[in-house]
VOSE-332594 format. One record per atom (N, C-alpha, C, O): residue in three letters; x, z, y. Coordinates in steps of 0.05 Angstrom, whole numbers, plus 5000, padded with zeros to 4 digits. Layout:
AlaXZY/...
***
This chain:
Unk257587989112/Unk257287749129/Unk257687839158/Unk256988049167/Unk259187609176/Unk259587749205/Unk257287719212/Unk255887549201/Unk256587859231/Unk254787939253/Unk255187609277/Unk256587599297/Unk253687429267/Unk253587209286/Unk251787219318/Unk252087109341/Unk249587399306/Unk247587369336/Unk247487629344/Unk246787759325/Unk247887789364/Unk247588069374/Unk244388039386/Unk243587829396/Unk242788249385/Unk239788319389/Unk240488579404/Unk242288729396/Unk238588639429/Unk238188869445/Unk236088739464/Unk235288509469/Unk235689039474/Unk233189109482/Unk233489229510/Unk235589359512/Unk232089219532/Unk232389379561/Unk229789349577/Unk229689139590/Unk227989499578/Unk225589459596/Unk223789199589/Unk222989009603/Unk223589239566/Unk220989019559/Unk222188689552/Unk220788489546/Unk224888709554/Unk226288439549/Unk227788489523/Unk229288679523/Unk227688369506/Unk229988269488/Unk232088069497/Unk231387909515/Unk233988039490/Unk236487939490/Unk237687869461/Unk238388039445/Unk237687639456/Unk238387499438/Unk240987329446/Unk240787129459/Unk243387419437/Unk245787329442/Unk247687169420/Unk248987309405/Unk247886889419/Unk248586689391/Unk251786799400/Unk252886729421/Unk252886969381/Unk255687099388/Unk258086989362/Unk259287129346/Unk258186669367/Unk260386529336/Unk262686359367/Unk263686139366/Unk262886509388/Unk264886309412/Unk267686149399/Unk268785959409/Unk268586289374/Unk271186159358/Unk269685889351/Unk270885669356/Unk267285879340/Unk265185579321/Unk264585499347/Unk264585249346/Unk264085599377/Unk262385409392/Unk259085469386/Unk257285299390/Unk258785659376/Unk256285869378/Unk255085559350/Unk252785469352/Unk256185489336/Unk254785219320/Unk252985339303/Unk252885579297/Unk251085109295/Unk248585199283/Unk249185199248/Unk248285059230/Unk250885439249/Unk251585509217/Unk248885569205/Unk246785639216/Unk249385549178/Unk246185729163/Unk247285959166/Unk245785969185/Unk248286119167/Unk248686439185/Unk248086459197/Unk246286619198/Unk249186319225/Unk247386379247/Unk244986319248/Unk243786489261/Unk243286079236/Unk241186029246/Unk239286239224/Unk236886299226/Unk240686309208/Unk238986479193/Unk239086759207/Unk236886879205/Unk241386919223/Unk241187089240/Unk239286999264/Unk237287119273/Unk240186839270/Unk237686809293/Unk234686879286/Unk233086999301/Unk234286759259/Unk230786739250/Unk230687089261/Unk229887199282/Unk231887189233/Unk230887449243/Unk231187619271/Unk229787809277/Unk232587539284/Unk232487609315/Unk230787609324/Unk229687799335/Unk229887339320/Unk228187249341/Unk224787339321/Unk222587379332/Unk225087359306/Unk222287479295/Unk222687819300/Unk220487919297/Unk224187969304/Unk224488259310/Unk223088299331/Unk221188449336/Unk224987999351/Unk223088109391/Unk220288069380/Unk219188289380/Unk218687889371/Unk216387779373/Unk214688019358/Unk212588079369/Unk215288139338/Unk214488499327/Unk214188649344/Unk211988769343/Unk215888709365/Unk215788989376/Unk214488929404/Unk215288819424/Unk211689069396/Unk210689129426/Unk211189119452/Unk209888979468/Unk213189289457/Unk212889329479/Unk216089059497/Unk216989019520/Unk216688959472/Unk217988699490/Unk215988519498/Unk213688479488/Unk217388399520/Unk215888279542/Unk216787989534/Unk215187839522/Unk218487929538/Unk219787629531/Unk222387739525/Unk223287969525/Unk223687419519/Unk226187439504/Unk227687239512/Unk226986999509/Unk230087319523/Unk232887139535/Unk233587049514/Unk233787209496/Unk234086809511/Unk235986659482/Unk238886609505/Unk238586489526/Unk240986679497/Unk244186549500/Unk245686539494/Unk245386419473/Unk248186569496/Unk251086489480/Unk252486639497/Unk252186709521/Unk254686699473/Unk257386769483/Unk259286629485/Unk259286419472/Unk261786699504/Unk263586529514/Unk262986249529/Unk260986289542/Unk263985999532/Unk262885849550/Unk262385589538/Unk263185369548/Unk260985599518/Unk258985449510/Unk255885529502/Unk255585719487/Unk253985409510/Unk251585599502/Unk251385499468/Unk251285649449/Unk251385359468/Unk251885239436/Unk251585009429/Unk249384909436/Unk253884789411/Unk254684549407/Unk253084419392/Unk253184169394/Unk250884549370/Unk249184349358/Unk250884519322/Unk252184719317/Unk249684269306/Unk250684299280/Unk253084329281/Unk254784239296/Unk253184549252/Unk256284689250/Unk256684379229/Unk255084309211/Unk258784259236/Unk259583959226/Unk261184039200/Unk260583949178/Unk263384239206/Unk264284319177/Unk261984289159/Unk261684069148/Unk260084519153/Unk258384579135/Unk257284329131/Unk257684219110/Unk255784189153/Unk253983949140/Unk255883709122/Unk255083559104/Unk257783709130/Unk259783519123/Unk260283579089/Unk260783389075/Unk260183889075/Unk260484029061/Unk257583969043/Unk257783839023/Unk255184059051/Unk253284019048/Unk252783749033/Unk251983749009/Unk253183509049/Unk252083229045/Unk253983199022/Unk252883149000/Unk256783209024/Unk257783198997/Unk257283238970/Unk257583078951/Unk256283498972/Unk254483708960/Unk251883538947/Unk250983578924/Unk250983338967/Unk248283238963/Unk246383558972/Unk245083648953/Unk246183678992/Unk245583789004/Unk242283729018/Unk241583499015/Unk240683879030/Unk239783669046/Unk240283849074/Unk240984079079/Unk239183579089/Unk240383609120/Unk238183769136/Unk235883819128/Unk239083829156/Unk237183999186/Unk237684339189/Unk238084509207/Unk237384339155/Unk238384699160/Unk234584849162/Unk232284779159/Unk235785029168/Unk233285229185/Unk232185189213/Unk230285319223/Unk233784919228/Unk233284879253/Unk229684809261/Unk228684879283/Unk228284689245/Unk224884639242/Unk224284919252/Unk223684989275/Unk224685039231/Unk223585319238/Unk223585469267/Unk221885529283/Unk226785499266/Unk227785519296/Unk225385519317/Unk223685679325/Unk226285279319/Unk224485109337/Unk221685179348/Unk220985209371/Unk219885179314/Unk217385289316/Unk216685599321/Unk214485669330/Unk219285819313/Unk218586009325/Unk218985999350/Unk217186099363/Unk220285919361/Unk221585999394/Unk218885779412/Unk218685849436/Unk217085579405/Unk215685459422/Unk213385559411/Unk211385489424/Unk212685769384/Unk209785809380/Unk209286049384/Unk206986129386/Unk211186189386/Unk210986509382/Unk210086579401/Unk209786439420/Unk209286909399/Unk207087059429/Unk208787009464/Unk207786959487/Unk211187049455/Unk212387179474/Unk214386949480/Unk215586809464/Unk214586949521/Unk215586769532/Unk219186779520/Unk220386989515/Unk220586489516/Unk223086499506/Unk224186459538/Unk223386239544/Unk225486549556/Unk228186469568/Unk230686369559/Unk231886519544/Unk231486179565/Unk234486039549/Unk235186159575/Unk233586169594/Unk237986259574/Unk239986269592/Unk242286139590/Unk244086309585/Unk243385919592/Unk244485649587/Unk247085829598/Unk247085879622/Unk248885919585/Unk251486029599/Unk252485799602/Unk253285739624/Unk252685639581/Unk255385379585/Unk254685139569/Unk252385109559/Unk256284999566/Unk255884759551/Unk253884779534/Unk253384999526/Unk251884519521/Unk250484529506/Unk250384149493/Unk250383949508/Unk250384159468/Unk251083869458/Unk247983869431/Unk247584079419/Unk247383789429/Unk245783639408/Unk243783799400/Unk241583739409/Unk243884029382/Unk242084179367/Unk242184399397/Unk239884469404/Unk243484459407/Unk243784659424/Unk241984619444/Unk241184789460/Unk241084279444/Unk239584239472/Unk237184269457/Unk235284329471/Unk236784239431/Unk234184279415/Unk232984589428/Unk230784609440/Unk234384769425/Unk234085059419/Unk233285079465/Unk232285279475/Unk233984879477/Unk233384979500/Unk231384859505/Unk229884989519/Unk230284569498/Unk227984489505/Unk225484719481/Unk223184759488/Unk226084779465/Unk224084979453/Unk222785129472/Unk220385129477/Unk224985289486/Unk224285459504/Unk222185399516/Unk221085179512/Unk220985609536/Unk218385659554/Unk219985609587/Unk219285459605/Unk222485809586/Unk224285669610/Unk226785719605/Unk227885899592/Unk227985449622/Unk230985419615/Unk232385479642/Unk231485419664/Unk234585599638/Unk236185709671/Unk237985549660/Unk238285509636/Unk239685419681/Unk243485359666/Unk244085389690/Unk242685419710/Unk247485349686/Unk248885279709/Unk249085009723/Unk249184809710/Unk249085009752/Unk249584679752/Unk252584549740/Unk253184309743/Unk253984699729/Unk255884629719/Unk256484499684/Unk257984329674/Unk254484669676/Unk254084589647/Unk253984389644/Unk253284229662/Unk254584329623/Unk254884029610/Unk251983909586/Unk250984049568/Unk251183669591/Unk249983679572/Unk249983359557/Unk250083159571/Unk249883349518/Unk249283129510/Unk249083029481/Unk250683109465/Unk247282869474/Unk246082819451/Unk248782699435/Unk248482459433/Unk250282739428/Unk253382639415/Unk251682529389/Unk252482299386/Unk250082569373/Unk249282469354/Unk249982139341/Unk250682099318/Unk249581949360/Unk250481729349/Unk252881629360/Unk253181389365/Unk254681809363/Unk257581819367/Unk257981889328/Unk259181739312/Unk256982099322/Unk258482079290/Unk256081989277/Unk255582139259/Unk254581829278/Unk253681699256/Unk250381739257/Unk248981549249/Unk249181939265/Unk246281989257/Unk244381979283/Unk245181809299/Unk242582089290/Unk240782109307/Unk239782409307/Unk239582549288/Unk239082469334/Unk237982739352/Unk234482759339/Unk232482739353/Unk234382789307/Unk231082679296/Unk229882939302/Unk228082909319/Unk230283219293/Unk228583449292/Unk228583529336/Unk226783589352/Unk231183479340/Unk230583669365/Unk229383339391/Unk229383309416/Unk228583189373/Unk227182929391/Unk225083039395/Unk223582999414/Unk224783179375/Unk220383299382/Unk220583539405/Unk219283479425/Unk221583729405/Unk221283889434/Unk221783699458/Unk220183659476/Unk224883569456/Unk226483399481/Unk224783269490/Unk224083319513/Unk223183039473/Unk220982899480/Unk219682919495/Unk219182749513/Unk218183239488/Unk215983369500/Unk216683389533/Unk215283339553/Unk219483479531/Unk219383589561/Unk220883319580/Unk221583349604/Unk221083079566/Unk222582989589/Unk222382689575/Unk224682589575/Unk220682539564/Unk219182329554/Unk221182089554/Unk223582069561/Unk219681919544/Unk220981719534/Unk222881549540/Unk224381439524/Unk222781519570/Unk224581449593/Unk227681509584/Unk229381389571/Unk227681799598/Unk229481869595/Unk231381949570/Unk233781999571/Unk229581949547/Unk230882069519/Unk232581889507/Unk234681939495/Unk230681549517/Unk231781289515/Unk233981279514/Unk235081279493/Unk235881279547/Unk237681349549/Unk239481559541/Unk241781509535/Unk238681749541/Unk240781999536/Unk240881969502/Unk243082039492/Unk239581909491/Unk239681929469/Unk241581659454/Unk243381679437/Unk240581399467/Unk242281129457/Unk244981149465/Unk246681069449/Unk246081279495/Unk247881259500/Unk249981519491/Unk252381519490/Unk248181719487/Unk250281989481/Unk251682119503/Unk252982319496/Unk251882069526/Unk253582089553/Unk252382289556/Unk250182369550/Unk254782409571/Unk254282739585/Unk253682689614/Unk254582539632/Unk251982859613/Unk250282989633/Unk249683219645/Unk248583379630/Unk250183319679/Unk251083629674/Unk247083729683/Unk244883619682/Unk248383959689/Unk245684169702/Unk243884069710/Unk241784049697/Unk244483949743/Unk242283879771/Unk241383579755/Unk239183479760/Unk243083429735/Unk241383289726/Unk238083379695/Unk235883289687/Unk239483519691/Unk237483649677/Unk234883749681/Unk232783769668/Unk235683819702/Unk233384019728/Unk231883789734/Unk229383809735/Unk233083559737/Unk231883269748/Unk229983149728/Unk227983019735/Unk230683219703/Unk229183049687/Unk227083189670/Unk225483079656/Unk227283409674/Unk224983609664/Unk226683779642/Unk225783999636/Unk228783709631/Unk229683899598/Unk229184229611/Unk227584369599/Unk230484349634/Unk231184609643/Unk228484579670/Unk227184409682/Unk228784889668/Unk227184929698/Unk228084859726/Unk227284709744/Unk231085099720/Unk232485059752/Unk235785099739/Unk236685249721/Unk237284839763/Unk239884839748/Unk241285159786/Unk240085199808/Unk244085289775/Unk243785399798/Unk245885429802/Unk246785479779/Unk248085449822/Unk250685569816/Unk251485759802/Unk250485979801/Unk253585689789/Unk254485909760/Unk253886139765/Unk252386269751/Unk255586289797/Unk255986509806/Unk252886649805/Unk252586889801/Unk250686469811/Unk247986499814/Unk246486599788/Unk244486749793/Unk246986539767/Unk245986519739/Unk244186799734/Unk241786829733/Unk246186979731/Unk245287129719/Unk242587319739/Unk240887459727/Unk242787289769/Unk240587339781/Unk238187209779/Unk235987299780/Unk239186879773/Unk236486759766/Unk235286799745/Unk232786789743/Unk236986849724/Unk234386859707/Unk233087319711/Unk230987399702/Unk234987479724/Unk232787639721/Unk231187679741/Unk230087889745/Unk230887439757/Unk228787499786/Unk226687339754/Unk224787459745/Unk227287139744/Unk224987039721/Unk224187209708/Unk221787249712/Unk225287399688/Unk225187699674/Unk223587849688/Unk221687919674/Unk223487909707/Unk222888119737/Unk220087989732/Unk218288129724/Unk219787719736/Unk216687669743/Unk215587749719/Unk213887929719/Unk216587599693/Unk214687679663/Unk213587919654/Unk211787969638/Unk215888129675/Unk215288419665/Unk212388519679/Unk211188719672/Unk211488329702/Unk209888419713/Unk206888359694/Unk205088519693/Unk206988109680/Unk205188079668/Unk203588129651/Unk205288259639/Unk202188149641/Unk200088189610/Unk201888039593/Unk203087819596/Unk201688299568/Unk202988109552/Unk200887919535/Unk201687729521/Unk198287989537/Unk196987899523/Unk195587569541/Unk194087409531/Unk196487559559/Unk196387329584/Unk199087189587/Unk199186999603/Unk201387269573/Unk203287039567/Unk202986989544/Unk203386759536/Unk202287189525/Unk201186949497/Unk199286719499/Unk199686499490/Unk197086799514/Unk195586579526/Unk196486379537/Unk195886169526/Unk197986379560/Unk199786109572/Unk200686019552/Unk200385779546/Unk202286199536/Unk204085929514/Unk202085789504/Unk202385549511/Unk199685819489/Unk197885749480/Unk196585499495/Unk196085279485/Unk196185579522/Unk194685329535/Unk196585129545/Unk195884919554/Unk200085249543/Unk200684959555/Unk201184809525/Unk202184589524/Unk200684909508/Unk202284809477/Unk198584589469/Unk198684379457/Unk196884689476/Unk193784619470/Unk193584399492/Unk191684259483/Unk194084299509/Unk191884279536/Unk192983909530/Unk191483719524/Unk195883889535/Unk197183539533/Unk195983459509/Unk194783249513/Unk195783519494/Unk195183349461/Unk191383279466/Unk189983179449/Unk190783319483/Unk186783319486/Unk186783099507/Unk188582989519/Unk183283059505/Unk183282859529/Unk182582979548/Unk182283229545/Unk182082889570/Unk181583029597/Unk178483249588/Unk178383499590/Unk176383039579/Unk173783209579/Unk174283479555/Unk173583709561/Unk175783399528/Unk176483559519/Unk177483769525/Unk176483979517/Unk179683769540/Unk180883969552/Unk179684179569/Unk180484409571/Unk176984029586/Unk176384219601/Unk174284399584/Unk173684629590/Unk173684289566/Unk170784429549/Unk172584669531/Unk171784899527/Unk175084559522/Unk176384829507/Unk177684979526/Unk178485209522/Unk177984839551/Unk179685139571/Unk176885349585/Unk176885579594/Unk174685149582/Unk172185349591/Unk172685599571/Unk173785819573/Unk171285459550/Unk171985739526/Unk174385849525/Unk174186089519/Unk176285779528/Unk178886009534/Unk178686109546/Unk179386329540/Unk177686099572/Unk177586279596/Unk175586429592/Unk176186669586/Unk173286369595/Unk170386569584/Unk171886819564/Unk171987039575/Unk173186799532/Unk173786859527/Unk176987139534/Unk177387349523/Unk178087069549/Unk180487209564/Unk179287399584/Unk180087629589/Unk177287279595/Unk175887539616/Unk174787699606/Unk174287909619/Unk174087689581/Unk171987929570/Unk174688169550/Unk174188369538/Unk176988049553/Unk178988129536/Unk180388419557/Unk180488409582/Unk181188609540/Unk181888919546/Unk183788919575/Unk183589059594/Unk186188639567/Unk187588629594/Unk186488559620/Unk186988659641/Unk184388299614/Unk183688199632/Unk182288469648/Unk183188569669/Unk180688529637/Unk179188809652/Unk180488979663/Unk179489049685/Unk182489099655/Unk184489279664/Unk185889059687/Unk184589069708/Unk187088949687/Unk187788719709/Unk186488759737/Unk187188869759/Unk184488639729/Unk182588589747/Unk181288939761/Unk180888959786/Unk180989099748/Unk181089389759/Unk182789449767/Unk182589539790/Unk185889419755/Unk187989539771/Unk188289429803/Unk188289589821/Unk188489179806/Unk188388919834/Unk186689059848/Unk187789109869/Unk184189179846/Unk182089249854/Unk182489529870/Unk181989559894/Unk183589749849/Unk184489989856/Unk186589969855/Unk187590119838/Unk188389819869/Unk190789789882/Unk193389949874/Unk194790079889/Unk193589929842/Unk194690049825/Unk196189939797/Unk195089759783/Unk198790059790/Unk198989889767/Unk198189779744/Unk198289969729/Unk197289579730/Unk195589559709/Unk197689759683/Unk200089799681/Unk195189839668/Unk196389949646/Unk195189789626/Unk192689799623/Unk197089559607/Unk197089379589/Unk196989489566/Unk198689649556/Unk194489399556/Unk193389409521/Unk196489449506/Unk196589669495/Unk198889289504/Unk200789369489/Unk202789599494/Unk204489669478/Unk202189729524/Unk204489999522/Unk202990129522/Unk203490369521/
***
């Protein structure tokens, strides 16, 4: 089988690279089954810090590989693939996901960036739900999209299918920061740069409290973030943290 996703490693970052640029990086069961294991490799090894998700060539990736499903349904197949999963590893797992949006992104592809923890693109990139252009609806990657950029907007992007580039993205919450192309690849490692500084055992936490905190009510929320917090200070990093700041020195983190 070809080699669809390339995996590497450099100072505490993984790099996860969707490498099918002939398919448009599409969400084959190859790839998305190369991806699983990718992306469960970074989340294994210690001493990664977070993990860049992106693409090769100049699409970050188009959504469903249409051949296959088209093949599939024939088949009496059933539909979505491995994309659920996807999904749920890259928004539940320990460790922060960076999307690095090289290029275009259409349907399932915007699924895999709103998963993310943060999204970089270019202001150039393109983006759009094409779904009810051939026939179906944006159903599995509506639940992350949703999350980050509500009902308003999904309304639209979703009924009408129309493309939409970067700085609108940036606008509506899907990505963090849209930036000039030429810019890209500094932005996301001044982002890298910061994560490396962190606990890793304090970005597992963040994912945790921003994934916990919206779904509660206000009083709720504050009574379970008391106990999270009580809890995190008494924990190996926190202490080391808080000593290192103190004696004006690097922390040395429970996982290296």
């Amino acid at each position: 089988m070809a080699d669809l996703v390339r995996y590497a490693e450099d100072r505490g970052i993984a790099t996860v690279t969707l490498d099918s640029p002939e398919n448009r990086n599409a969400l084959s069961t190859a790839l998305v089954g190369q991806l699983a294991v990718a992306l469960e490799r970074a989340f294994a090894v210690e001493t990664v810090r977070a993990i860049v998700l992106t693409g090769s060539g100049s699409v970050f990736c188009s959504g469903a590989d249409l051949r296959e499903q088209l093949a599939a349904n024939e088949a009496a197949g059933p539909g979505g693939g491995g994309l659920p999963a996807i999904i749920r590893m890259i928004r539940s797992g320990p460790k922060p996901v960076v999307a690095r949006v090289n290029g275009h992104a259409r349907a399932g592809g915007i699924g895999l960036i709103a998963a993310a923890d943060i999204a970089i693109a270019p202001e150039t990139a393109t983006f759009a739900f094409s779904e009810v252009r051939i026939g179906v609806v944006p159903a599995i990657i509506a639940v992350p999209i949703m999350e980050r950029v509500g009902r308003t907007a999904a309304s639209d992007l979703f009924l009408t299918g129309r493309q939409f580039d970067g700085t609108t993205a940036a606008s509506i919450g899907l990505i963090a920061r849209a930036v000039p192309a030429e810019e890209l690849d500094g932005a996301v490692e001044e982002c890298v740069g910061a994560l490396r500084l962190a606990s890793p055992a304090a970005l597992a936490a963040c994912k945790e409290l921003i994934r916990t905190v919206p779904a509660m009510t206000f009083e709720e929320a504050l009574d379970w973030a008391a106990a999270f917090s009580a809890r995190l200070f008494q924990g190996e990093d926190a202490r080391e943290g808080m000593a290192a700041f103190l004696e004006k020195r690097k922390p040395r983190w429970q996982a290296e």
